[in-house]
C-alpha positions as CSV (number, residue, x, y, z in Angstrom):
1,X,0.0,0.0,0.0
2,X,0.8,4.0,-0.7
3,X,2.9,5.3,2.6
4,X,0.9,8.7,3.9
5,X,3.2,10.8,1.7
6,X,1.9,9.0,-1.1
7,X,-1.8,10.5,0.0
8,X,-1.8,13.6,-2.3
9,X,-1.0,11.5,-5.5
10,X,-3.7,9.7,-7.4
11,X,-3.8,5.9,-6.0
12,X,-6.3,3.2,-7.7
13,X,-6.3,1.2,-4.7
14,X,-7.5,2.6,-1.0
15,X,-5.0,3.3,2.2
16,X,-5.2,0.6,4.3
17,X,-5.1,1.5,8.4
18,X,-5.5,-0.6,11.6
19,X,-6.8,0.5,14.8
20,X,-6.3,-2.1,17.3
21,X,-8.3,-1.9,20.6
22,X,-6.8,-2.6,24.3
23,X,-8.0,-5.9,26.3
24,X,-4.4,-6.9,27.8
25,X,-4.0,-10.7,27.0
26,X,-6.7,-10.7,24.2
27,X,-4.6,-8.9,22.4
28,X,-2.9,-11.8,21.1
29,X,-5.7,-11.9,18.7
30,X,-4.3,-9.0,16.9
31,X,-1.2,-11.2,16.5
32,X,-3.1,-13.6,14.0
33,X,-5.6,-10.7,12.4
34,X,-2.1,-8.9,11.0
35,X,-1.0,-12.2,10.2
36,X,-4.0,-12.9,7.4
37,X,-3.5,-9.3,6.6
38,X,0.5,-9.6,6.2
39,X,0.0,-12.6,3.9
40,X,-2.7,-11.2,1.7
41,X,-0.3,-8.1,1.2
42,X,-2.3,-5.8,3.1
43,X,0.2,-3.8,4.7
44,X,-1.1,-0.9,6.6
45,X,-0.7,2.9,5.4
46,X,-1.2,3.4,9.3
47,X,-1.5,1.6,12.9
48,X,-3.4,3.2,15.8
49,X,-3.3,1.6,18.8
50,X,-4.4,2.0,22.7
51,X,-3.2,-0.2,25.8
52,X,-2.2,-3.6,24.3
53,X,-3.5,-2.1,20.7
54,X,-0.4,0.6,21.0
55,X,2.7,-2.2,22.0
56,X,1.1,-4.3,18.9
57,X,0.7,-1.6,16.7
58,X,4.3,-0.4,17.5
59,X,5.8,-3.7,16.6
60,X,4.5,-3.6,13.6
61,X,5.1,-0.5,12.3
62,X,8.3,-0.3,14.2
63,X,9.8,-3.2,12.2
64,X,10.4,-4.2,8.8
65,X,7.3,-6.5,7.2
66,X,9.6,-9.6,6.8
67,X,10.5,-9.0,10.7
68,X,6.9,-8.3,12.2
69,X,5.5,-11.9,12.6
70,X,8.5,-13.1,14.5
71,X,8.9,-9.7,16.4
72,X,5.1,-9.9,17.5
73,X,5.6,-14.0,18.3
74,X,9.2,-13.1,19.8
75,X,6.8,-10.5,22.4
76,X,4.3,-12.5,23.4
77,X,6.7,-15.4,24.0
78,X,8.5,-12.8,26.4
79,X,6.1,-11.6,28.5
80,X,4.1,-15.5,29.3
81,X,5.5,-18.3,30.8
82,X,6.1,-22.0,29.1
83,X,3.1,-23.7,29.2
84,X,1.8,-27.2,28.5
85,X,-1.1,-28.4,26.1
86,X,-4.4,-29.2,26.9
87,X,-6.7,-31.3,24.4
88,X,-9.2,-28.9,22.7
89,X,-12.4,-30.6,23.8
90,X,-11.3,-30.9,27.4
91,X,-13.2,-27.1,28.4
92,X,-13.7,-27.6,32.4
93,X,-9.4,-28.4,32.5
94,X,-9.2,-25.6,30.2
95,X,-10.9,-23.6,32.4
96,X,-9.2,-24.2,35.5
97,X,-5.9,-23.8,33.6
98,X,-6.6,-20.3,32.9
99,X,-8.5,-19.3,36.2
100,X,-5.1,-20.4,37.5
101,X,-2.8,-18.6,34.8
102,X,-5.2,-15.5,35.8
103,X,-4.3,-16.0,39.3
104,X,-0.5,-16.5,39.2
105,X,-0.6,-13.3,36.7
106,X,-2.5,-11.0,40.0
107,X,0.0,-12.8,42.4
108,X,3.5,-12.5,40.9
109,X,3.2,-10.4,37.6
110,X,4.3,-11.2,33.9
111,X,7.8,-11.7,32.6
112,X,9.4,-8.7,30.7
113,X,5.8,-6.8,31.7
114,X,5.0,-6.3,35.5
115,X,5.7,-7.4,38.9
116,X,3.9,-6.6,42.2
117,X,5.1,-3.5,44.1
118,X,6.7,-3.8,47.9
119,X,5.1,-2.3,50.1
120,X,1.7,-3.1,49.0
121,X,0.2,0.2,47.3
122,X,-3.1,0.6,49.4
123,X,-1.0,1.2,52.4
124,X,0.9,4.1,51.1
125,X,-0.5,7.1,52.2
126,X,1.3,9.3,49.6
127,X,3.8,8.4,47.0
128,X,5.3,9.9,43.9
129,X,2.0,9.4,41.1
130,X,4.5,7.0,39.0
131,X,4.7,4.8,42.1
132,X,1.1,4.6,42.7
133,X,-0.1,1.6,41.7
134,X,-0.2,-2.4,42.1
135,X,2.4,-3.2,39.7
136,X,5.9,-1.7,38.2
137,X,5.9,-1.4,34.7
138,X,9.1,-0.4,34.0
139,X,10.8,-4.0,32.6
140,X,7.8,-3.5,29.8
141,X,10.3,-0.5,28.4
142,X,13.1,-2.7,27.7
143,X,10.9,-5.5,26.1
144,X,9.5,-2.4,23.9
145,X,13.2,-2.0,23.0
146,X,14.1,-5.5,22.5
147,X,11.3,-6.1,20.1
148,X,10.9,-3.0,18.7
149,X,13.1,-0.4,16.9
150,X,11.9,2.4,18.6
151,X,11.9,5.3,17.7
152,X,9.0,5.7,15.3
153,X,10.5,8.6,13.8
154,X,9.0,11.6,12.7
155,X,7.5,11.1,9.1
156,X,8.2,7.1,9.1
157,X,6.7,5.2,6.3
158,X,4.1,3.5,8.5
159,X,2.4,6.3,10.4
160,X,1.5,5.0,14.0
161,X,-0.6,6.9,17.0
162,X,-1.0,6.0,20.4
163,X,-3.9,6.9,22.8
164,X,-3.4,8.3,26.3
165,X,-5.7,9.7,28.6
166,X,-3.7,13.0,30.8
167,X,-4.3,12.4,34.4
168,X,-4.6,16.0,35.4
169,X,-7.0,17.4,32.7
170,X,-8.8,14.2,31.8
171,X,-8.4,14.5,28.1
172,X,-7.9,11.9,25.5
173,X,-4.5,12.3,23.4
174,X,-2.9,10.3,20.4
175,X,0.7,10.8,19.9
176,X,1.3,10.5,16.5
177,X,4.5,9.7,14.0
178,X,3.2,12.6,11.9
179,X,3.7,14.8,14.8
180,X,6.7,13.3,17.0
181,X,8.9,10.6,17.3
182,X,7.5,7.5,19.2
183,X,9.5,6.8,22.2
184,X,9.2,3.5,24.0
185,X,7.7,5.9,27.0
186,X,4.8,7.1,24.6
187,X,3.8,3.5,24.3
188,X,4.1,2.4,27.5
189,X,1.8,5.8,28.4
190,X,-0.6,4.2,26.0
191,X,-0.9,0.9,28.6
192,X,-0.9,2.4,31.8
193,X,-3.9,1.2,33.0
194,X,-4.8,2.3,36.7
195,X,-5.2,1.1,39.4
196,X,-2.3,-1.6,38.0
197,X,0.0,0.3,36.7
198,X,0.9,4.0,37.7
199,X,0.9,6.9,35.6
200,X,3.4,7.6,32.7
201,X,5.8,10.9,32.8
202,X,6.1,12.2,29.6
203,X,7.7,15.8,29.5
204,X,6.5,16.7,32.7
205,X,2.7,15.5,31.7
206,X,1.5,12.2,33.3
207,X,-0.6,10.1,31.1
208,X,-2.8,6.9,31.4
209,X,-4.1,4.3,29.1
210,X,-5.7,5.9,26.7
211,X,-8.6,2.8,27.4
212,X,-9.9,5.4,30.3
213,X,-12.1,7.9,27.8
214,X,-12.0,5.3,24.3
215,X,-10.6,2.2,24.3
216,X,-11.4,2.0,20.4
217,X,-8.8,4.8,18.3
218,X,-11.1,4.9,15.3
219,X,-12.4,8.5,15.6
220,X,-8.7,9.5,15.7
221,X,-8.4,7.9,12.1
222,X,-11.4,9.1,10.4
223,X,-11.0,12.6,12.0
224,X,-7.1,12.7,10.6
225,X,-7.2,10.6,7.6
226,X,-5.9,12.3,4.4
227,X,-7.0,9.7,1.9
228,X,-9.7,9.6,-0.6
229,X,-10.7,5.8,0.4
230,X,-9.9,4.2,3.5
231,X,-10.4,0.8,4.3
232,X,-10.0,0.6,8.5
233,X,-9.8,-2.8,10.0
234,X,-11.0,-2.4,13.5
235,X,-10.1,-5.6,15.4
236,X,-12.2,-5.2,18.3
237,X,-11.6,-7.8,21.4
238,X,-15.1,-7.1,23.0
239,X,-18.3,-8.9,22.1
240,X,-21.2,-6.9,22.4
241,X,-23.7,-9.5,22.1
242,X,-23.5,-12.8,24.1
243,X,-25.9,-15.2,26.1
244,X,-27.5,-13.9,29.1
245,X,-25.2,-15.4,32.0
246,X,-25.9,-18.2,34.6
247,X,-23.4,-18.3,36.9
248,X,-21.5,-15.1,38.9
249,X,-18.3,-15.8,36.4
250,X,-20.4,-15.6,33.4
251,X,-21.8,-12.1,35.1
252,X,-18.6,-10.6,35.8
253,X,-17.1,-11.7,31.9
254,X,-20.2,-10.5,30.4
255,X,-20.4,-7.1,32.1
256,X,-16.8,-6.2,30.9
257,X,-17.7,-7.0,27.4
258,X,-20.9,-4.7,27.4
259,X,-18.5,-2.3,29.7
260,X,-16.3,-2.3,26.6
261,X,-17.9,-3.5,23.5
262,X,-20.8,-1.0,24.0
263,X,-17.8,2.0,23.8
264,X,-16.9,0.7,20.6
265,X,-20.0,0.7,18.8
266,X,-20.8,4.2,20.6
267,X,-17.6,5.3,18.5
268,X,-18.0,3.5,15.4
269,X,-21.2,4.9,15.0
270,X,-20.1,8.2,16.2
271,X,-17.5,8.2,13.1
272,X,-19.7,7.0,10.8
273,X,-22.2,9.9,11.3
274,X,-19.1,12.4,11.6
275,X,-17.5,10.9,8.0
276,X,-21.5,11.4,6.5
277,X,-21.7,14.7,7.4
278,X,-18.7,15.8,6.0
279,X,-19.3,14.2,3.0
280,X,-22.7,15.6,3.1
281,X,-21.4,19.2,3.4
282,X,-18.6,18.6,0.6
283,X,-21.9,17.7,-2.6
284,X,-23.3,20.6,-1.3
285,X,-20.4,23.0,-1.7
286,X,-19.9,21.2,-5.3
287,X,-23.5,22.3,-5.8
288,X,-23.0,25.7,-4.3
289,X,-19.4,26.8,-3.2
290,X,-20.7,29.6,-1.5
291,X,-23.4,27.6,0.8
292,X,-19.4,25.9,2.3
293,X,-17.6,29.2,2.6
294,X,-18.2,29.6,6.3
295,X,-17.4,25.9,7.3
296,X,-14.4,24.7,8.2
297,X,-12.5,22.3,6.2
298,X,-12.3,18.8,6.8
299,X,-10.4,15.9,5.3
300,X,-10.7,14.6,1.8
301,X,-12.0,11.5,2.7
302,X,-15.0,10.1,-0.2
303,X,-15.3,6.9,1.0
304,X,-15.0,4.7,4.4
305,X,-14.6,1.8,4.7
306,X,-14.7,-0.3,8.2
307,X,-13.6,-3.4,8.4
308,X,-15.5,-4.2,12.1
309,X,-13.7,-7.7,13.2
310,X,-15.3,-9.0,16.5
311,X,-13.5,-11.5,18.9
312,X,-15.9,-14.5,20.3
313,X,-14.0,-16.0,23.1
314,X,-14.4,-19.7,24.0
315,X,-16.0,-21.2,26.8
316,X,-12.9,-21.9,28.2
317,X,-12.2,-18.3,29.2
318,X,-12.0,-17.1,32.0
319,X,-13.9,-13.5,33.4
320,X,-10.0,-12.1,34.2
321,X,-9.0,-13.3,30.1
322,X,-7.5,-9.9,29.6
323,X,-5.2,-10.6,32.6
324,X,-4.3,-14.0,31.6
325,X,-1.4,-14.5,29.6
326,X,-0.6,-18.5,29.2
327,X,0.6,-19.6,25.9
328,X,-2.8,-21.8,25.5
329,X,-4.7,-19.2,25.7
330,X,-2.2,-16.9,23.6
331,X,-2.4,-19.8,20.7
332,X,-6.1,-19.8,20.9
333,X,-6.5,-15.6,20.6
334,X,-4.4,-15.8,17.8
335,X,-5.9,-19.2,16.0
336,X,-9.0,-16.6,16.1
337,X,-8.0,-13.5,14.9
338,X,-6.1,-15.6,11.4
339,X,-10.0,-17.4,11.0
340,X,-12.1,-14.2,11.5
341,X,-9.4,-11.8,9.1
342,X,-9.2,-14.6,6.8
343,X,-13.0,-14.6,6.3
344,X,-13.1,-11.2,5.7
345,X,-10.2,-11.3,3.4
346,X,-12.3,-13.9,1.4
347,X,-15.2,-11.8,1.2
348,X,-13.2,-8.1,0.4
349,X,-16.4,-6.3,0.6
350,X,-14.4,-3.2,0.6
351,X,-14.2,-3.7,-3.3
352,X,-18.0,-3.9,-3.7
353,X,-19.5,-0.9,-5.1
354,X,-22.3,1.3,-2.9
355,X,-25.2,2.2,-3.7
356,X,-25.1,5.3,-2.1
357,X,-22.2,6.8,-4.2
358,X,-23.0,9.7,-2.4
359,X,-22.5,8.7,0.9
360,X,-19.6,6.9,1.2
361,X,-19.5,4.8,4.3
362,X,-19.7,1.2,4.7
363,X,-19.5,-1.0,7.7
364,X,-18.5,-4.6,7.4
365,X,-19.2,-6.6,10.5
366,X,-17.0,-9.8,11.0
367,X,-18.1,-12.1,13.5
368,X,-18.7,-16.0,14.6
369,X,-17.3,-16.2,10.6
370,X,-20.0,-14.5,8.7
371,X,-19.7,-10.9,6.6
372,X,-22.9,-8.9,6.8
373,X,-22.3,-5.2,5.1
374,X,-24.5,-2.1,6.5
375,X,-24.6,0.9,3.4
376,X,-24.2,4.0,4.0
């Protein structure tokens, strides 16, 4: 695909952009979506990223493509713990595998990610704001380094943004290769999720994971896109509809899917109206320039496309999954994210023509591996 400096010339194919969603340990299911992209030769134009989303999206697009998969594998591999195999049919052992992966992670931490804090941060009446928390994140910098060739500089041919949320004024923020270069900090900003881990100093600002206003960066995308057709593939790790639960775990998981999952549609839908009105107001300058004289100016973008690529977890899953990092269930995220991208990769409905020409915006849903398309 064209790199963002390509975006003024004439392209015959769109700009191709991934914004990846935070969910800690279900993020390995971003792993397996960029593989079925990387294979089909869909690179991404740009990656935007928040908690989890950001350290994937900056392996990607802070490595070459031949180097990503094994980079992204070489991550994972890092920050879990060897493992053993269960068989696929055997869901109660399953189960208890991962309630007990979920446990040790809350007890002692994740390799080359976090480790519990001594003393124990409830009793500390007041502490520097980087120190309050449960966990140190500071090995997850060098793992950032050792995976990554950080810096994104300034201008890179893969663009990449990060979300953060500033602790003080309680704004959303994307840093942005456009902008700045991105420092292993900026990303580690982008998964500083509290109460678990503190705050992130970044030029005397302190930032959080950009998961406390929008877990999902798509607005960021539409809003700053400079292409004439985008295709975004959302890779969302929250399912917004499920069974109605029957037990307390099933409770618990299924309230922080809604908690989530009902964010992302929020925004997706928010975008979608934002990217129709725009388009709405640029026919009606073409009809009458001076009925748009008095409106700002927004991007050129003619047509959206959204790629909307839902995760179903198994049965086996446990209410804690995005705390849960063993290699079973890492295999299984990522097993899941290659099948669902691979379906929609067989159906490219982004090449389908509208029949609204006029109002470009498409949304493909992807999910339990069918391909329903909502027009514009």
């Amino acid at each position: 695909m064209a790199t963002p400096s390509d975006s003024a010339s004439p392209r015959t194919t769109p700009a191709i952009a991934l914004a990846l969603q935070g969910g800690g340990g279900l993020g390995a299911y971003h792993i397996g979506a960029y593989q079925a992209l990387h294979e089909a030769g869909l690179l991404p134009d740009w990656i935007c990223g928040t908690s989890i989303g950001a350290f994937n999206a900056a392996l990607i697009a802070a490595n070459p493509p031949q180097e990503r998969l094994q980079k992204l594998t070489g991550f994972w591999d890092a920050i879990s713990r060897p493992d053993f195999s269960l068989p696929d049919d055997a869901t109660v052992l399953r189960y208890l595998h991962n309630a007990l992966s979920y446990a040790d992670a809350v007890l002692f931490g994740q390799p080359a990610f976090f480790s519990p804090r001594n003393p124990f941060a409830l009793f500390l009446p007041d502490a520097p704001s980087q120190n309050v928390s449960f966990y140190d994140t500071s090995p997850m910098l060098a793992t950032l380094q050792r995976f990554a060739n950080l810096p994104v500089e300034r201008g890179a041919p893969v663009r990449l943004s990060v979300g953060v949320t500033n602790v003080e004024t309680g704004m959303p923020h994307f840093f942005d290769s456009d902008r700045e270069n991105i420092e292993a900090a900026h990303v580690l900003a982008s998964g500083s999720l509290p109460p678990g881990f503190p705050a992130t100093s970044i030029d005397d600002r302190l930032y959080w994971d950009g998961a406390c206003v929008s877990n999902t960066p798509l607005d960021e995308i539409v809003e700053r896109s400079r292409h004439a057709h985008l295709v975004v593939f959302m890779i969302d790790l929250w399912s917004l509809a499920g069974k109605a639960p029957r037990n307390m775990n099933e409770v618990l998981w299924r309230a922080k899917q809604i908690q989530y999952a009902s964010r992302s549609r929020y925004h997706l839908n928010t975008a979608v109206a934002c990217t129709r009105l725009r388009q709405a107001r640029h026919h009606l300058a073409t009809r009458d320039p001076a009925a748009d004289s008095g409106l700002p100016k927004g991007p050129a973008l003619q047509r959206l496309d959204v790629v909307h690529v839902v995760y179903r977890p198994g049965p086996d899953q446990v209410p804690g999954s995005d705390a849960e990092f063993s290699r079973e269930s890492i295999a299984e995220r990522r097993a899941a994210g290659y099948a669902d991208l691979s379906t929609a990769l067989a159906a490219k409905p982004w090449l389908t023509e509208l029949s609204s020409a006029h109002l470009g915006v498409t949304v493909h849903r992807v999910e339990c591996g069918q391909v329903t398309t909502e027009a514009a």
